[in-house]
C-alpha positions, 0 to 999 in steps of 0.5 A: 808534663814534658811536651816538645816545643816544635818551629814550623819552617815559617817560624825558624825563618821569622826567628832568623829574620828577626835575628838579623833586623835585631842584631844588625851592626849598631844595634846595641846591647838592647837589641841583643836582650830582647832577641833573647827575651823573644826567645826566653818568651817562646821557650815557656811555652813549655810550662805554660802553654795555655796562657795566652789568649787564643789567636785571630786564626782557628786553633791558634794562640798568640804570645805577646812578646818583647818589643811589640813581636807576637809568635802563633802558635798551636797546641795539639791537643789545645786542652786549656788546661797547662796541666794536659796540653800537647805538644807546642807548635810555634807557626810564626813570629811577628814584628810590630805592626806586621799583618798576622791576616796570613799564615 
């Protein structure tokens, strides 16, 4: 089922936070693969949306990523099912060790 793949405001500017921390002069080669691993990980939320165990929030899931980042996400519908889920709807990324208590 082909389903959109929406970033809430609060995560295009997590992505462009985490972009900066992650790229910043001298980061090396590394930083720049797990930017797009982070990335690679979201964008199957596509195919696979239902994989991820559902998030400390209602109506949340959470997607482990590279490098200890975590992104929230929704699904409208939530079906449980990859097959008949919604559309994707990415709230926020988190860097290790961030408090995920808000939204």
């Amino acid at each position: 089922m082909p389903r959109d793949l929406i970033y809430a405001p609060e995560a295009l500017a997590d992505l462009e936070g985490l972009s900066r921390w992650l790229t910043q002069p001298g980061s090396g080669l590394g930083a720049w693969r797990r930017l797009a691993a982070i990335r690679d990980s979201i964008e199957r939320l596509r195919d696979h949306p239902c994989l991820w165990q559902p998030g400390q929030h209602p109506g949340t899931r959470e997607l482990p990523c590279d490098g200890g980042y975590r992104a929230i996400y929704a699904l409208h519908p939530d079906t449980g099912d990859s097959q008949t889920a919604g559309d994707v709807f990415v709230l926020r990324i988190y860097g290790p060790g961030q408090d995920r208590g808000i939204l």
